[in-house]
N, C-alpha and C positions, 0 to 999 in steps of 0.2 A: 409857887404856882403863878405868880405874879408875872416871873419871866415869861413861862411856858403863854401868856394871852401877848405879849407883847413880840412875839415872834412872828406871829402868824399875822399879826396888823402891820410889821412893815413885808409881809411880803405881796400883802393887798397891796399897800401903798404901790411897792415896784410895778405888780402887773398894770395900775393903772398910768402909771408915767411911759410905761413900754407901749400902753396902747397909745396914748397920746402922740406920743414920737411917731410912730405906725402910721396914724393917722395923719398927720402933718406932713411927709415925709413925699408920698404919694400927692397929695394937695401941691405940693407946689412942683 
């Protein structure tokens, strides 16, 4: 079960490095 929590916290992680990019990207 251990896996199964560690899946889903790197795909938070992704969305928020994608918004960041996102946002950055448009800024300059």
């Amino acid at each position: 079960m251990g896996e199964e929590e560690e899946n889903p916290n790197q795909i938070y992680i992704t969305t928020d490095v994608v918004e960041e990019i996102l946002v950055r990207l448009p800024l300059k």
